[in-house]
MILUM-875482 format. One record per residue (C-alpha): x, y, z; residue in one letter; residue number from 1; chain. Coordinates in nm, 3 decimals, m for minus. Layout:
N
        c1        c2        c3   residuo   num   cadena
         X         Y         Z         A   NUM        A
...
//
This chain:
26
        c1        c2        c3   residuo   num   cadena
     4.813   m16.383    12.059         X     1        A
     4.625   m16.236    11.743         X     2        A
     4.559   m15.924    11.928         X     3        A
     4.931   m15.875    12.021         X     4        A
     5.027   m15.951    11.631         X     5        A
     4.740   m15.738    11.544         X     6        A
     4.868   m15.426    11.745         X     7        A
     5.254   m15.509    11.620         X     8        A
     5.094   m15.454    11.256         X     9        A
     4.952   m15.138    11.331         X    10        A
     5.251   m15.011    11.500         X    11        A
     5.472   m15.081    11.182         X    12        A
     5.140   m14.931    10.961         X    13        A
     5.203   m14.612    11.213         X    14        A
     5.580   m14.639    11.177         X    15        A
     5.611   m14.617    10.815         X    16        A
     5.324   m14.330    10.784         X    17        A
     5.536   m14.124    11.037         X    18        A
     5.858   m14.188    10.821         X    19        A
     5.699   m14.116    10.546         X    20        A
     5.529   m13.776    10.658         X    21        A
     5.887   m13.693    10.798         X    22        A
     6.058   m13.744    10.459         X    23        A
     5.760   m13.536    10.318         X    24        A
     5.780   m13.268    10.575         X    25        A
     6.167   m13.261    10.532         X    26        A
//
């Protein structure tokens, strides 16, 4: 259960980075 809430953190860490980066890119 903590790993799987764990790993859903992460992937919204990684989500916002890659919007970010986009926007930057863009």
């Amino acid at each position: 259960m903590a790993d799987g809430l764990l790993f859903n953190t992460i992937e919204k860490l990684i989500g916002k980075l890659g919007s970010m980066a986009v926007e930057t890119w863009n």
